[in-house]
C-alpha positions as CSV (number, residue, x, y, z in Angstrom):
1,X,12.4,-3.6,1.5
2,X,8.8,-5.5,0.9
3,X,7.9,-2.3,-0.9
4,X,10.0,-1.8,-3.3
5,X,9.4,-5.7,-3.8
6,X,6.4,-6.2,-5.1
7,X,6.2,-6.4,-9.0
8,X,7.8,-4.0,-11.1
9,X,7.1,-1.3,-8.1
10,X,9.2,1.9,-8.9
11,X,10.1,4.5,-6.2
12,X,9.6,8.3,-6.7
13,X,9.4,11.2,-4.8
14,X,6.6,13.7,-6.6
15,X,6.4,15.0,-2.9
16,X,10.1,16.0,-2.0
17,X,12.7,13.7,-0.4
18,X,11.0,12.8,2.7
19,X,8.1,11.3,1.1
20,X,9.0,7.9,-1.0
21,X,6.1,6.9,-3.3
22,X,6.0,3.4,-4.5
23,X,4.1,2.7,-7.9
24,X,2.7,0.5,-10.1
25,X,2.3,1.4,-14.0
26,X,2.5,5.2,-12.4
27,X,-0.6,4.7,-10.0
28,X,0.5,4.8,-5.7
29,X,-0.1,1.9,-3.8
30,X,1.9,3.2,-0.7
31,X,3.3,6.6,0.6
32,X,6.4,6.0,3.0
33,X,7.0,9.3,5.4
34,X,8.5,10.4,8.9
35,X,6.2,12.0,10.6
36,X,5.8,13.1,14.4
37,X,9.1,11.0,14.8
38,X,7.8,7.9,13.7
39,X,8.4,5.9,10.1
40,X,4.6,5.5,8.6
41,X,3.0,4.1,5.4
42,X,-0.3,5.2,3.5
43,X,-1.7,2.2,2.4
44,X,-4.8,1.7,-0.2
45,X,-7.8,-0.2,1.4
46,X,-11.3,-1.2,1.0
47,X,-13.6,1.5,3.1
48,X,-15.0,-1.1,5.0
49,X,-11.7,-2.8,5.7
50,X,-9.7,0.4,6.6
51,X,-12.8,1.2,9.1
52,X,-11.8,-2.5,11.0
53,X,-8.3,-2.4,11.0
54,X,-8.2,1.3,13.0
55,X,-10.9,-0.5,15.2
56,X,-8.5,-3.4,15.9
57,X,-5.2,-1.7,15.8
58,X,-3.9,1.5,17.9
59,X,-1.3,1.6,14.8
60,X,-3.7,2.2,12.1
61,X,-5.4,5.3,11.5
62,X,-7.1,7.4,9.1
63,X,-4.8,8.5,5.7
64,X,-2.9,11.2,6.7
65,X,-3.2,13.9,3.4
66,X,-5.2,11.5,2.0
67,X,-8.6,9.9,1.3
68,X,-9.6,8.3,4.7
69,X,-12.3,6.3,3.0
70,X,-9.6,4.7,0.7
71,X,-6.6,5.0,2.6
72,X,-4.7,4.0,6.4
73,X,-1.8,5.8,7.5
74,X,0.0,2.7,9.6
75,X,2.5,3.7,12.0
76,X,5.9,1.5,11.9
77,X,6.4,1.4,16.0
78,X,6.8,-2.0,15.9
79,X,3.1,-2.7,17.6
80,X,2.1,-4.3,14.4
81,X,3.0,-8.0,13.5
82,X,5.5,-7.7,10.2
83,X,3.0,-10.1,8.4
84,X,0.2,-8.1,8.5
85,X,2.2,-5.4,7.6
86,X,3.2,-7.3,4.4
87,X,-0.4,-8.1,4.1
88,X,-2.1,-4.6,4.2
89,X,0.9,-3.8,1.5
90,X,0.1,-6.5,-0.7
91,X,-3.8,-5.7,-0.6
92,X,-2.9,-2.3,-1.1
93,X,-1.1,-3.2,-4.5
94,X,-4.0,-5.8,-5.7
95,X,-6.5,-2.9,-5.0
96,X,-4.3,-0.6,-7.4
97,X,-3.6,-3.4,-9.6
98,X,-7.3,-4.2,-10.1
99,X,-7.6,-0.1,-11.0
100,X,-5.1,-0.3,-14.2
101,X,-6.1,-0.7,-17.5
102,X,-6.9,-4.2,-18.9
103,X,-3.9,-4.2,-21.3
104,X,-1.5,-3.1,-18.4
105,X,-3.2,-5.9,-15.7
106,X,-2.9,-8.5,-18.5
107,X,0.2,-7.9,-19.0
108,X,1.2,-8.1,-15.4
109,X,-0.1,-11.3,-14.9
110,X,1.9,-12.6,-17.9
111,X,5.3,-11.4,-16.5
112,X,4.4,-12.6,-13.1
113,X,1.6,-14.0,-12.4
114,X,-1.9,-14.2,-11.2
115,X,-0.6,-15.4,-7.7
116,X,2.1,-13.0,-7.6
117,X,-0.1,-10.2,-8.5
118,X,-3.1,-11.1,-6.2
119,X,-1.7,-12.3,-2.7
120,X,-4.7,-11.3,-0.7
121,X,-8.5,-12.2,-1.0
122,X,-9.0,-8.6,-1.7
């Protein structure tokens, strides 16, 4: 899974078993859930990002029990092309990422990668 792929992303489940939180250094970048019958990820964005990507897909909506300034909820029908999938998820981890402290990021970079760590132009 491109989740649980990213690096050193740990899965948890603070919110019961249906819910699978993926981490980095104990901060969420994404929120995996069934809900309404339908697989769907909370993703991190930037406000004025988020705002576009509802606009431009049907798939993408507001964070459902989250922020809606910060986050999308993106519904996994199959409307959406896998690479922007993969893209939204890696932005969501750089924006995370970018959060942690200096020590932590450094240290990421190290073991990984500035490349690895930053896919996306976010």
């Amino acid at each position: 899974m491109y989740l649980a792929a990213r690096p050193e992303a740990v899965e948890d489940y603070p919110f019961g078993p249906d819910a699978r939180v993926f981490k980095i250094a104990g901060k969420m970048f994404a929120l995996l859930m069934h809900r309404h019958g339908q697989d769907c990820v909370n993703l991190k964005c930037d406000p004025q990002e988020a705002i576009e990507l509802r606009d431009v897909f049907a798939a993408v909506q507001p964070g459902y029990h989250m922020n809606k300034k910060h986050w999308n909820t993106v519904v996994l029908d199959g409307s959406l092309p896998q690479g922007e999938i993969e893209r939204m998820i890696d932005n969501s981890y750089a924006l995370v990422v970018k959060t942690l402290p200096k020590a932590t990021r450094q240290g990421l970079e190290a073991r990984h990668g500035r490349a690895i760590i930053y896919r996306t132009d976010c």
